[in-house]
N, C-alpha and C positions, 0 to 999 in steps of 0.2 A: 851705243849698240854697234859691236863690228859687222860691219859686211859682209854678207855669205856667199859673195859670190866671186872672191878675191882670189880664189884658189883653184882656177882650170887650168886641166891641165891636159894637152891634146897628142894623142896618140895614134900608131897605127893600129894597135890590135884593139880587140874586145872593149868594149864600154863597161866601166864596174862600177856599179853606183856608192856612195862614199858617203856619208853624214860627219861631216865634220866637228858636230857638236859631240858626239860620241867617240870614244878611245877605241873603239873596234871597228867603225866605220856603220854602223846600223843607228838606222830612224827609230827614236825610241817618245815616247812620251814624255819620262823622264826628264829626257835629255834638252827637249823641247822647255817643260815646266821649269828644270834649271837655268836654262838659258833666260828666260821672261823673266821668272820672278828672284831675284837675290837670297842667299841662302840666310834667314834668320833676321831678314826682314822684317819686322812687324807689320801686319797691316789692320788697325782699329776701325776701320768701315768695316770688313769681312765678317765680321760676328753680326754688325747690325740688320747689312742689306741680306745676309744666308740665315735669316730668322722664320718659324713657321708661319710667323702673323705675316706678311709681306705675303702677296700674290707671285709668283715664281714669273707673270711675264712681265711684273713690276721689278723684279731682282734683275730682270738681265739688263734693263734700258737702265739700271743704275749701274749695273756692275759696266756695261759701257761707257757711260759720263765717267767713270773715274778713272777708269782707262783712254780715255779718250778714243773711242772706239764706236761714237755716237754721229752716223751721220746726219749731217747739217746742208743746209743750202743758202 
């Protein structure tokens, strides 16, 4: 995962916000979702844990563990 924050760059005039992920320079969702997940990735947990039977605050602490995204202590 590249560093986002490798590209400041300091000026005297105006500050102009920039998103680097994006070809225009704006914050997109998108642009985010591409960046995370790889384009044509498979991913065979997604169908199981985004099923109706699964309780929705059971999907997310799954959808964490697999992301590693589960804090621990």
């Amino acid at each position: 995962m590249p560093h986002l924050c490798n590209h400041i760059i300091i000026r005297e005039d105006h500050d102009i916000p920039n998103w680097i992920l994006d070809e225009f320079g704006r914050f997109t969702l998108k642009s985010v979702r591409t960046f995370f997940l790889e384009p044509g990735a498979p991913c065979g947990w997604g169908r199981f844990i985004w099923s109706s039977s699964i309780v929705p605050s059971k999907t997310l602490v799954l959808w964490k563990v697999f992301h590693g995204r589960l804090p621990t202590d």
